[in-house]
C-alpha positions in Angstrom: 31.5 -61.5 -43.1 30.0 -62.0 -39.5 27.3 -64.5 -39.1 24.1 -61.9 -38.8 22.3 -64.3 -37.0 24.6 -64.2 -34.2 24.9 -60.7 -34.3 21.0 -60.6 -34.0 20.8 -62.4 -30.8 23.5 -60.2 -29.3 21.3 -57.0 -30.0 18.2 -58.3 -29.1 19.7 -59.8 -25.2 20.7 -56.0 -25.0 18.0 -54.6 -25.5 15.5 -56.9 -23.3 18.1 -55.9 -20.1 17.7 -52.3 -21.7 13.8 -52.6 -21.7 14.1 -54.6 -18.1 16.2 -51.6 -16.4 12.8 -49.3 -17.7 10.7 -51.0 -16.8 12.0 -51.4 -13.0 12.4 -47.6 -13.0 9.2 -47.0 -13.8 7.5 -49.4 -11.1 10.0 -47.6 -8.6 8.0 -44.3 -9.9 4.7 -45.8 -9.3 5.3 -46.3 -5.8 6.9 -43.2 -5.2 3.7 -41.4 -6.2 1.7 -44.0 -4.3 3.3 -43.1 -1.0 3.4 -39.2 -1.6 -0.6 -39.8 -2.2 -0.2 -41.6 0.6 1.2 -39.1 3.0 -1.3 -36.4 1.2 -3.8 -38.7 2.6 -2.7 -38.8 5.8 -2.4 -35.0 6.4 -6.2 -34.8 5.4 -6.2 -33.9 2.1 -7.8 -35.8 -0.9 -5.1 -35.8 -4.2 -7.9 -35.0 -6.6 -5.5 -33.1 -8.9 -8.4 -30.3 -8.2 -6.6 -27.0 -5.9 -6.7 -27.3 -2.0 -5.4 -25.3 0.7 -1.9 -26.4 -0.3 -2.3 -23.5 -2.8 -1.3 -20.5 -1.7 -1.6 -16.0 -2.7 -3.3 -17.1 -5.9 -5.3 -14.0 -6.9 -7.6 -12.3 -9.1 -10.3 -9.6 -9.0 -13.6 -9.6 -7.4 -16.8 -9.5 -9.2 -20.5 -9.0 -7.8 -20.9 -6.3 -4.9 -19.3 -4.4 -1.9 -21.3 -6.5 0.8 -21.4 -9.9 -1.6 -17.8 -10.6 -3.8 -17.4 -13.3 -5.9 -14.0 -14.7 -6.8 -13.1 -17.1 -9.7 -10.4 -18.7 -9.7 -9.0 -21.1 -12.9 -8.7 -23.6 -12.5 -11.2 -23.7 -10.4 -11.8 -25.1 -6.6 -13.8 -28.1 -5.6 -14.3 -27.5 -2.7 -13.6 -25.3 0.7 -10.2 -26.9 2.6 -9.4 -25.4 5.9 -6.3 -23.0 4.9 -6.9 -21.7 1.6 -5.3 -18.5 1.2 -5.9 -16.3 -1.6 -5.1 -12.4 -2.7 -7.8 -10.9 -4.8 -8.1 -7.3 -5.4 -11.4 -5.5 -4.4 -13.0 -4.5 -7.7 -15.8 -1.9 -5.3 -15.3 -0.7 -1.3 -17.1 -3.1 0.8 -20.7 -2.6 2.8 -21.3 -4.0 6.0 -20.7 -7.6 6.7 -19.2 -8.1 3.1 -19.0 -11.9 2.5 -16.9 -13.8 -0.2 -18.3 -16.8 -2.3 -14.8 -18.3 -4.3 -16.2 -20.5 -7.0 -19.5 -20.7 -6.3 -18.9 -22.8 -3.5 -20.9 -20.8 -1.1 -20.8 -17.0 -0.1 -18.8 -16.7 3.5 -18.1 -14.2 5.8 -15.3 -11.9 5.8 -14.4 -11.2 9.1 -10.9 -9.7 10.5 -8.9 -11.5 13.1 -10.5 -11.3 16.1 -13.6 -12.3 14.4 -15.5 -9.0 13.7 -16.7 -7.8 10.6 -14.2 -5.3 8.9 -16.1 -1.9 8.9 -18.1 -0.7 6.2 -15.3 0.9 3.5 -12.5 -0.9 5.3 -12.0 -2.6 1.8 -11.2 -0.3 -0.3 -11.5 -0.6 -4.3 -8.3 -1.5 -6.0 -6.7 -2.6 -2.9 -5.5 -6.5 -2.6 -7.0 -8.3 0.5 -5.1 -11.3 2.1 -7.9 -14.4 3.5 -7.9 -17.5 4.7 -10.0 -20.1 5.1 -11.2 -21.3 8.0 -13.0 -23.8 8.0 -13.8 -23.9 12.0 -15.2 -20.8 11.6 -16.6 -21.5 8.0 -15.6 -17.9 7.1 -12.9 -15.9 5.2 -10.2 -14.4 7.5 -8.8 -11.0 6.3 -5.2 -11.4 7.4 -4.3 -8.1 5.7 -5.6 -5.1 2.8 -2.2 -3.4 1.2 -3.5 0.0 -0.9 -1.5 -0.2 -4.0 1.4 2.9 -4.6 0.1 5.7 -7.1 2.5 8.4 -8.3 1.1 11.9 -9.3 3.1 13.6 -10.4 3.1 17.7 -11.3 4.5 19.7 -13.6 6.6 22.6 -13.4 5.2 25.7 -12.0 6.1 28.4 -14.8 5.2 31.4 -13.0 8.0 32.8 -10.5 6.9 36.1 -9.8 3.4 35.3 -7.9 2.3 32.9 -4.9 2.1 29.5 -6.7 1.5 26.5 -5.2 2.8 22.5 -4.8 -0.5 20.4 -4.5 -1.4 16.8 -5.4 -4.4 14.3 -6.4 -6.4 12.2 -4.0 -4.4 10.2 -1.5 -7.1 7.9 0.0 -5.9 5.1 -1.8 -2.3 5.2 -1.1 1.2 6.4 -1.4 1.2 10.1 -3.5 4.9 11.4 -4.6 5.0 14.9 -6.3 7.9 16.2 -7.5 7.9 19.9 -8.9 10.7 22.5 -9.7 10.6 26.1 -8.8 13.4 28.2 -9.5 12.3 31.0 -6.6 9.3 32.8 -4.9 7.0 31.4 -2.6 5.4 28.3 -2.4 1.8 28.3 -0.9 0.8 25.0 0.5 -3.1 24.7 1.6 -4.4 20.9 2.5 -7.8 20.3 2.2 -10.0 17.1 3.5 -9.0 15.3 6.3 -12.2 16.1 8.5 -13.2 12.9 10.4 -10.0 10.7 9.4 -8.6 8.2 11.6 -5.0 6.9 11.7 -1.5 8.9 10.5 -1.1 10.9 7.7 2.6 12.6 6.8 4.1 15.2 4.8 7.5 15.9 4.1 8.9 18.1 1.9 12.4 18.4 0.6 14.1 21.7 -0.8 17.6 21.0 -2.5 20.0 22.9 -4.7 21.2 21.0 -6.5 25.2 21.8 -5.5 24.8 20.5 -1.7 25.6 24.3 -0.3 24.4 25.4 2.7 21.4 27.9 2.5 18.6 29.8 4.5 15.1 29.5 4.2 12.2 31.1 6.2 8.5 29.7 6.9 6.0 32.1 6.7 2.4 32.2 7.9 -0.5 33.0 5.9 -0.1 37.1 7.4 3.8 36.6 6.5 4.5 36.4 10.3 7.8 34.2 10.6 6.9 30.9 12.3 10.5 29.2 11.7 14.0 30.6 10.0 17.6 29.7 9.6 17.6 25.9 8.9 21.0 24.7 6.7 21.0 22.2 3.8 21.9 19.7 6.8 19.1 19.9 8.6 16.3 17.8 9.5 13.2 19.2 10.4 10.5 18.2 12.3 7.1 20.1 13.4 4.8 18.9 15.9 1.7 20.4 17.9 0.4 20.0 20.8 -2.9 21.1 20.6 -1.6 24.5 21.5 1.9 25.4 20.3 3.8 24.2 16.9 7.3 23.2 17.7 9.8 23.0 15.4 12.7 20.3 16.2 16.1 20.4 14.2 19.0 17.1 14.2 21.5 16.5 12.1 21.5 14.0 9.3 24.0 12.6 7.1 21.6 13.6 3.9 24.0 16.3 2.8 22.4 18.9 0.3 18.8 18.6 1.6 16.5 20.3 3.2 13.2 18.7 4.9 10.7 19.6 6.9 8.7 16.8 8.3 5.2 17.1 9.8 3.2 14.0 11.2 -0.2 14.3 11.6 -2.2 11.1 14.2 -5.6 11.4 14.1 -7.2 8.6 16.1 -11.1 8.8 17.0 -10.9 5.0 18.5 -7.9 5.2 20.0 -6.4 8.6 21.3 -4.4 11.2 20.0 -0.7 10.6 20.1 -0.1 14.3 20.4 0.3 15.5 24.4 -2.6 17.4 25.6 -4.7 17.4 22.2 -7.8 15.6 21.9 -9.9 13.6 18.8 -12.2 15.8 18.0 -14.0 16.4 14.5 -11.5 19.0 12.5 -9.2 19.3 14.9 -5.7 20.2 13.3 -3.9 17.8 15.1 0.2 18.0 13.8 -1.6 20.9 11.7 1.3 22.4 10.1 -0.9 22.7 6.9 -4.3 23.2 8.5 -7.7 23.6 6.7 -8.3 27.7 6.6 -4.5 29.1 6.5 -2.1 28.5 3.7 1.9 28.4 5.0 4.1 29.5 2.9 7.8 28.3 2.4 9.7 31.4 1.1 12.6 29.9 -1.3 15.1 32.2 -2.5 16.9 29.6 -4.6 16.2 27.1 -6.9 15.8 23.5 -5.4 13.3 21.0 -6.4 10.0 19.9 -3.9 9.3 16.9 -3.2 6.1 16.4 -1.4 4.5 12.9 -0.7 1.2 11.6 1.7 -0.1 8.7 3.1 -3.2 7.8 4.4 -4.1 5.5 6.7 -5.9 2.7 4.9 -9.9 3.1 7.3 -9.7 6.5 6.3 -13.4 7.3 5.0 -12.0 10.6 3.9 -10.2 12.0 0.9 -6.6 13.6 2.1 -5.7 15.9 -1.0 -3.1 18.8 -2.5 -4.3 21.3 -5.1 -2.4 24.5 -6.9 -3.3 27.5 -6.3 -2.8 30.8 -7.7 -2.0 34.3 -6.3 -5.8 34.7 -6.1 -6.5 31.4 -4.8 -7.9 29.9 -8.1 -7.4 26.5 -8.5 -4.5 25.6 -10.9 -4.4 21.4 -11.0 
């Protein structure tokens, strides 16, 4: 048998070189945290372990009121450091010269970029804000407001032998996508509520067959005058106005089996109408396609399936809306 006691100091001169190597690693450690506290240092900041403006798009929902939000955030900041950026989602619209205290660390303006106040409603509830700190300015900068995307959908219209129409819910807070099937008749589109809005709002609609064949289609006033016929399942159409005449534009496009027609409405009270020869006035039917007191109508002779989708510019103070209507104009959805 081996002498133990030999084999003993073997294991134990092992291990004190093992031990040794660990101990030299973990010194090396030690100074590599020094020096990145170090260089944290340096750049300004203070390594608490607490969040500074090295953390970025953390979010969460505002509390308190429209022209004073409060934000908490876990875990939870010590203090205001130039930079901080943050998302949080609006819980109410916003007053005038809305301020936001993060942590109870003091409530601070909200201003946009070029240092003015957003305007009253500009932040709209449910929408996520983007801000950052500035500490110059000692105020929250709102570097952007992004509404969120909410489907509505509709269901399918059962009646075919009357007048029915394609409408939609509110559209003020974002992106609206309707889909509906109607095997054939008319479809009576009315739009109702964009008095006073500012910015662009659009409409397409899509009519397919479902095969990809070519078909005809005609678009009808509300006195069944024919404003526009003869478009094919490759065309593209596009309606603009003047302030005087609709004009209906047609191109090819590659999306075989559809058929759109596309209607932009700009309505800009600060900065112009887009539209040649129109100005901004209050209900003016600028792009009005669908305008507030006639109801168009898209005669369909074949099935196809509607899609119909809005968008509203984000300072809009007005709802932008769809509704269904019966043959005798009563309200359906």
């Amino acid at each position: 048998m081996a002498d133990a006691s030999a084999w003993k100091v073997e294991l134990e001169a092992e291990g004190d070189a093992w031990k040794a190597k660990q101990d030299a690693h973990a010194e090396q450690t030690s100074r590599h945290v020094d020096e990145i506290a170090e260089l944290y240092t340096m750049a300004g900041e203070a390594p608490t372990g607490n969040p500074n403006s090295l953390d970025t798009a953390r979010d969460c929902v505002t509390a308190g009121t429209g022209t004073a939000y409060t934000a908490t955030f876990a875990p939870a900041f010590a203090s205001l450091v130039n930079g901080i950026e943050l998302k949080v989602r609006w819980h109410a619209d916003s007053g005038e010269n809305p301020t936001l205290n993060l942590n109870g660390l003091g409530a601070k303006a909200i201003v946009q970029p070029d240092g003015n106040a957003p305007a009253a409603a500009a932040l709209k509830q449910n929408h996520t804000g983007q801000v950052i700190y500035n500490a110059t300015l000692d105020k929250w900068v709102l570097v952007s407001n992004v509404p969120p995307i909410l489907p509505s959908p509709l269901s399918v219209v059962a009646a075919k032998t009357t007048n029915y129409a394609l409408q939609a819910s509110d559209l003020a807070d974002g992106v609206t996508i309707v889909p509906i099937d109607i095997s054939s008749g008319d479809v009576d589109i009315t739009e109702l509520g964009l008095a006073s809005m500012n910015g662009i709002v659009r409409y397409v609609i899509t009519a397919w067959d479902g095969a990809g064949a070519t078909h005809k289609a005609r678009l009808l006033d509300d006195s069944d005058q024919e404003i526009w016929t003869g478009f094919a399942a490759s065309d593209f159409i596009t309606c603009v106005y003047d302030g005087t005449t609709r004009t209906i534009l047609a191109e090819d496009v590659t999306a075989f089996g559809f058929i759109t027609l596309d209607v932009d409405y700009n309505r800009s009270t600060s900065e112009g109408n887009l539209w040649p020869g129109s100005s901004s006035t209050l209900h003016e039917n600028c792009g009005a396609l669908f305008d507030y007191t006639t109801n168009y109508r898209i005669d369909l002779p074949f099935p196809c399936l509607i899609r119909l989708y809005g968008r509203v510019a984000k300072d809009d103070t007005q709802n932008a809306y769809f509704r269904v209507y019966d043959d005798g104009s009563n309200v359906l959805i």
